[in-house]
C-alpha positions in Angstrom: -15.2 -14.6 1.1 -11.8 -14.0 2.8 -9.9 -10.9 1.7 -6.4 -9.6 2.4 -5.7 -5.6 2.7 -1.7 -4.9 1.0 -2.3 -1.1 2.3 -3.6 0.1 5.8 -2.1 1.8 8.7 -1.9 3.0 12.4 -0.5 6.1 13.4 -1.2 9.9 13.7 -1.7 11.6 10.1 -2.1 15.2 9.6 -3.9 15.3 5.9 -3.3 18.9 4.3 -4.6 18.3 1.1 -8.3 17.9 3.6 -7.1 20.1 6.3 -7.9 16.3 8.4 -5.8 15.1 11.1 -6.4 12.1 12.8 -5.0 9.2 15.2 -5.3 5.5 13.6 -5.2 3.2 16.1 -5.5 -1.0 16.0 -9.5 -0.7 17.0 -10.1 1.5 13.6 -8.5 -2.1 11.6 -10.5 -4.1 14.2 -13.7 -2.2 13.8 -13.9 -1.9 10.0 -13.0 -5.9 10.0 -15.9 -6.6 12.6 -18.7 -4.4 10.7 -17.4 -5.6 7.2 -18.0 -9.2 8.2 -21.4 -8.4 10.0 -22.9 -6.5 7.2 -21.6 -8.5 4.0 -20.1 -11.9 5.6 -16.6 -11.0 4.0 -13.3 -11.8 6.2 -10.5 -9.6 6.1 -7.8 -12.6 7.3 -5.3 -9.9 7.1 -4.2 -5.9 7.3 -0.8 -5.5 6.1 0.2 -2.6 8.0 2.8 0.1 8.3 3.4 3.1 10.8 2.8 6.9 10.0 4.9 7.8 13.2 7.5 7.0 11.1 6.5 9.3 8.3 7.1 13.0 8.5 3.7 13.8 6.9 3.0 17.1 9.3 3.0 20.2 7.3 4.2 23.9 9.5 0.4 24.2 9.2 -1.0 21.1 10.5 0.4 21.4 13.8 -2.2 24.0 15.1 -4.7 21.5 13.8 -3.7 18.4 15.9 -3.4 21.2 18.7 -6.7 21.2 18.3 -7.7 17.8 18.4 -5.2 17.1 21.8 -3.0 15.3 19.2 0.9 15.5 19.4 3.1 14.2 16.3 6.0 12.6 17.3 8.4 11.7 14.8 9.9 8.3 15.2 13.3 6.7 13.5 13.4 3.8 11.8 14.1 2.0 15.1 11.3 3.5 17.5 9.0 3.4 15.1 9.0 0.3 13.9 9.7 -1.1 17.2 6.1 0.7 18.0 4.4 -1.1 15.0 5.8 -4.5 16.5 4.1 -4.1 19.8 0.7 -3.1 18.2 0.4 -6.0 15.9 1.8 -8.6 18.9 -1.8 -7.5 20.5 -3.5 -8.0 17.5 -2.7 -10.8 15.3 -4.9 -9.5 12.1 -1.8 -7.4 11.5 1.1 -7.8 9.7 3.7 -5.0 9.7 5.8 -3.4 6.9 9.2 -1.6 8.2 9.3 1.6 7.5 12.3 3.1 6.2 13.8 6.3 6.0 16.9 6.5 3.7 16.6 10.3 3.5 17.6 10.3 7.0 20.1 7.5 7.0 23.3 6.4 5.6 22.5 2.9 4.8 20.1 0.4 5.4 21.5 -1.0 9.3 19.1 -0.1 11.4 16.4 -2.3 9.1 19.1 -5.1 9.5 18.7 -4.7 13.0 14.9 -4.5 13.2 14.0 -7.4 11.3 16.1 -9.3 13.5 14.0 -8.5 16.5 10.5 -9.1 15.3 8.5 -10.6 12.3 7.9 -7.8 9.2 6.6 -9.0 5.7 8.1 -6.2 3.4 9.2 -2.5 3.6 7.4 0.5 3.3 8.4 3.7 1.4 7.0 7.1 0.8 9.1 8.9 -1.2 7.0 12.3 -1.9 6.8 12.7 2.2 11.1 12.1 2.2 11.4 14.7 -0.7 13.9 12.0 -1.6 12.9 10.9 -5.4 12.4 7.1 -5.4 15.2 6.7 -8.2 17.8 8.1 -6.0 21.3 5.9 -5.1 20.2 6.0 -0.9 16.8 3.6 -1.5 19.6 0.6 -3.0 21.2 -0.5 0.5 17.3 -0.9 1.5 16.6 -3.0 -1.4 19.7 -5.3 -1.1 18.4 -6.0 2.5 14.8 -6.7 0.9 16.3 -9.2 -1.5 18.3 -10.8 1.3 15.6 -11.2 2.9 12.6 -11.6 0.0 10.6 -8.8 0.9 8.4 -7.0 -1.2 8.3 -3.3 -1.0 5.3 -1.0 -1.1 6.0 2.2 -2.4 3.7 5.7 -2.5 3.2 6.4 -5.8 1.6 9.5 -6.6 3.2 12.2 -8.9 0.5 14.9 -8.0 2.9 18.4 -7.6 5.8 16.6 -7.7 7.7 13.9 -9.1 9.2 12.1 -5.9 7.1 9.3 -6.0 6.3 8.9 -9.5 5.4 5.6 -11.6 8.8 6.6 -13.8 10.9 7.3 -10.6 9.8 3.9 -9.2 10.3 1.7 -12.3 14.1 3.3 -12.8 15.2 2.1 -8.9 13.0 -1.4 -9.4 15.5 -1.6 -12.9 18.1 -1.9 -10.4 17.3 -4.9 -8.2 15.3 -6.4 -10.7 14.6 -9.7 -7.9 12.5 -7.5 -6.0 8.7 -7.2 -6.1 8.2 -2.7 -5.3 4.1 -2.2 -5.0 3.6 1.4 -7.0 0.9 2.1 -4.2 -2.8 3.5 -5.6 -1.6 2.3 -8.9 -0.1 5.7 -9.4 -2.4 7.9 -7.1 -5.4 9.5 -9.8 -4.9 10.6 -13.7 -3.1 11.3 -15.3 -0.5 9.4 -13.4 -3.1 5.9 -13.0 -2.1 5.6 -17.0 1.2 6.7 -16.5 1.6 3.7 -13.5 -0.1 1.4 -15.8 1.9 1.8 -18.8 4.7 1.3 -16.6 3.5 -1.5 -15.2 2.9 -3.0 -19.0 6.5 -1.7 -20.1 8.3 -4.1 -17.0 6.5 -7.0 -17.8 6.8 -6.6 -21.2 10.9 -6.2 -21.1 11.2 -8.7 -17.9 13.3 -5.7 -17.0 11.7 -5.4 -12.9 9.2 -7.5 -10.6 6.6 -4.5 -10.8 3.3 -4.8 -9.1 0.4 -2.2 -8.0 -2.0 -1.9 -5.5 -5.9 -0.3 -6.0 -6.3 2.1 -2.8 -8.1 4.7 -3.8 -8.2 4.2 -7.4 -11.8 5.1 -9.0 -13.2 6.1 -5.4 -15.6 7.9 -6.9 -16.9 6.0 -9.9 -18.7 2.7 -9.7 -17.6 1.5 -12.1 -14.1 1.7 -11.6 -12.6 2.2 -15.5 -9.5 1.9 -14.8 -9.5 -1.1 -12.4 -11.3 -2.9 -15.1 -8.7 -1.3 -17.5 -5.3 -2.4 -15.6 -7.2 -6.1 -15.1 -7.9 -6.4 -18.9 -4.7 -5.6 -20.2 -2.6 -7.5 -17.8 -4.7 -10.5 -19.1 -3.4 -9.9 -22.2 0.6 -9.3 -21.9 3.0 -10.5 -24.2 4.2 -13.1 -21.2 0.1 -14.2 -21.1 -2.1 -13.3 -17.7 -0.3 -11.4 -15.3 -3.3 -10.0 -13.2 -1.0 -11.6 -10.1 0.7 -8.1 -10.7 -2.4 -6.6 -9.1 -3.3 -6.4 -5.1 -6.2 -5.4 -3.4 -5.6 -2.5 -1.0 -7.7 0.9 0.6 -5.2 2.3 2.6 -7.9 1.6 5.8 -8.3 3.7 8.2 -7.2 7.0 6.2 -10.6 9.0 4.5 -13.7 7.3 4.7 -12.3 3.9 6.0 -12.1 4.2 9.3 -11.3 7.8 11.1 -13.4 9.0 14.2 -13.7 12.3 12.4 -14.9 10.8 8.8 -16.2 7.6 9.7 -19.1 6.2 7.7 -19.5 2.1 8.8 -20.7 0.9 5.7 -17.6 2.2 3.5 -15.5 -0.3 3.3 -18.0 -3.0 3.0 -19.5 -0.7 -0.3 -16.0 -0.4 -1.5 -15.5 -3.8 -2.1 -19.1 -4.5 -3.7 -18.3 -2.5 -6.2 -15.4 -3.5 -7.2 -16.3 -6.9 -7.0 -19.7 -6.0 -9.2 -18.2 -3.6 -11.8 -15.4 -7.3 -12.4 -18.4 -9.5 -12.9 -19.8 -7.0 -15.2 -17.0 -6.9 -17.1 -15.5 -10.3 -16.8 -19.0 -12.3 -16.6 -18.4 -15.9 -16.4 -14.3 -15.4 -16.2 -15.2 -12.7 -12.9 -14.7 -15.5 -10.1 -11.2 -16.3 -10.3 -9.9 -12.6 -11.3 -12.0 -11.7 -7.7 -10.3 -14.7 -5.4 -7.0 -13.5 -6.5 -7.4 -9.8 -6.3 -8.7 -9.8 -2.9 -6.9 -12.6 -1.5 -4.4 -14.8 -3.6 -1.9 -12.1 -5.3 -1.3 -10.8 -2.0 -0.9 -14.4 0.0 1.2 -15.2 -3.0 3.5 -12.4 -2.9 3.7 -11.6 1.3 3.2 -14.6 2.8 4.6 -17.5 0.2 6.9 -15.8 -1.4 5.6 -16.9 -4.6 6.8 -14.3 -7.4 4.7 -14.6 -10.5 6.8 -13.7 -14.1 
């Protein structure tokens, strides 16, 4: 079984939330794809990958805490950054990097014009609730035209947990806008209530052909094995209006952050479990049908989307 991951990273992250900091590094990616293929014979062909140098995720209160580990957070612009992330995956070809972007900080989009000219990046990356910049607002539009211009899919955070920056409904109102470009609502909307919320979104785009709206599964049911709403999101995009549009949905874990990967909460056998699951709770639920949702969850929707350029209405 070959899989690809739509969400991973490398970078330094300071977690609040867990009081966690950490520094994700290409080995992390290259050791959970080694002990995944060892234990359970599956083949992650592919980490689609962005930079968290190039997001401002350090709280006032985290920065005692990578103190402590010997860590330093450096912020990076659009340029360094993303310039960083093109060195890293030219040593490792597994990885396939997102640009980051930073329209909080920016006037328009240039700078992403002038990156994607110097190196190879399969969409753009966007975390709203870390810019305090609400993913419906007017600055995210330049960054769009340049993903149309240059067919790009873009993966936004979606999480409305304390805030609404990054919400399903803030998402779906800029993807309105540029209607010819794919936007990932990340986590498929980050925990409930917002997985409904992400999901009925999802329903409502497809429905009114109004936005190329897709999501991504890090995260989602991490703590039930039987993942409801997985198997929830799968059986009702079988059963749109416009016919089966599970194509809408990508398999992600945003590896190495939690459980996945990091020195400091590393447990081998995670990912490889991770997938089992889901793969077991989609035969339970699919039976004979289970096969072909599975192949295109882990692998197809993704190599469809990123790497063909194939965009499923």
């Amino acid at each position: 079984m070959k899989i690809i991951d739509a969400h991973a990273h490398v970078g330094i992250f300071a977690d609040g939330l867990n009081n966690t900091c950490d520094k994700f590094e290409a080995y992390h990616l290259e050791r959970i794809r080694s002990i995944l293929f060892k234990n359970d014979g599956i083949l992650i062909e592919k980490f689609l990958v962005s930079n968290l140098n190039c997001i401002d995720n350090v709280s006032p209160q985290m920065y005692g805490k990578l103190r402590e580990k010997g860590l330093e957070k450096i912020f990076l612009n659009e340029l360094d950054g993303n310039r960083e992330m093109l060195a890293i995956a030219d040593k490792h070809s597994i990885l396939k990097p997102l640009v980051v972007c930073q329209p909080d900080r920016t006037e328009n989009a240039d700078n992403i014009r002038k990156i994607l000219k110097e190196g190879k990046f399969y969409g753009l990356k966007f975390h709203p609730m870390h810019m305090k910049l609400e993913a419906s607002n007017p600055r995210y539009d330049d960054y769009l035209k340049v993903a149309q211009e240059n067919q790009l899919p873009c993966l936004f955070h979606c999480d409305a947990a304390g805030c609404q920056y990054s919400s399903p409904e803030e998402i779906y109102t800029l993807a309105k806008r540029h209607p010819k470009v794919p936007l990932i609502l990340a986590h498929l909307g980050g925990g409930e209530p917002t997985h409904s919320r992400a999901i009925n979104v999802l329903l409502e785009a497809i429905e009114k052909d109004d936005a190329a709206l897709y999501a991504d599964i890090s995260w989602v049911d991490c703590n039930s094995p039987d993942r409801p709403h997985i198997i929830d999101v799968i059986r009702k995009l079988q059963n749109t209006p416009k016919g089966d549009m599970t194509s809408r949905l990508l398999f992600g874990t945003d590896a190495p952050i939690g459980k996945f990967g990091a020195d400091s909460m590393y447990e081998p056998n995670y990912y490889g479990e991770t997938i089992l699951q889901i793969k077991s709770a989609i035969k339970e639920a699919f039976k004979e049908h289970s096969s072909s949702i599975i192949k295109n969850l882990f692998y197809n929707n993704t190599e469809n989307l990123f790497f063909k350029k194939k965009l499923n209405k």
